[in-house]
C-alpha positions, 0 to 999 in steps of 0.5 A: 081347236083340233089339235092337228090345228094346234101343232100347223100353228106350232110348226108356222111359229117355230118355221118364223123362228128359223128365219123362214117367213111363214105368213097366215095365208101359206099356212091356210094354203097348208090347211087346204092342201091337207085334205088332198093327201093322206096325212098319215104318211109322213114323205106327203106331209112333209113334201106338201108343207115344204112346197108351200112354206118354203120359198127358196132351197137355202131354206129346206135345212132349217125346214128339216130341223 
C-alpha cells in the first residue's frame, strides 16, 4: 500500500480518536479529492481534508491537533 495510503488511514483513526466520526466513504471522498489539488502545499491539503472530515465548527480544534 502507498505510504500516503497509510498515513490517510492513520489521520482517519487518529481524527475517530478525537471524537470526530471519520467514516470509509469520507476518507474515499478524501482519496478523490487529492488528485484535484496539489498535495505538495500544505493550506490545500488541509482545507480539502477539514471540508470533507469535519462535520460541524466545534469540531475544527480537535481537527488542528
Amino acid at each position: 500500500m502507498p505510504q500516503f495510503l497509510d498515513n490517510l488511514l492513520a489521520f482517519g483513526r487518529v481524527l475517530r480518536e478525537v471524537g470526530i466520526d471519520v467514516h470509509l466513504g469520507r476518507m474515499l471522498d478524501v482519496v478523490g479529492a487529492l488528485p484535484h489539488i496539489n498535495i505538495a502545499d500544505r493550506d490545500e491539503v488541509y482545507h480539502t481534508c477539514r471540508a470533507l472530515l469535519v462535520h460541524g465548527p466545534e469540531q475544527i480544534p480537535a481537527f488542528d491537533r
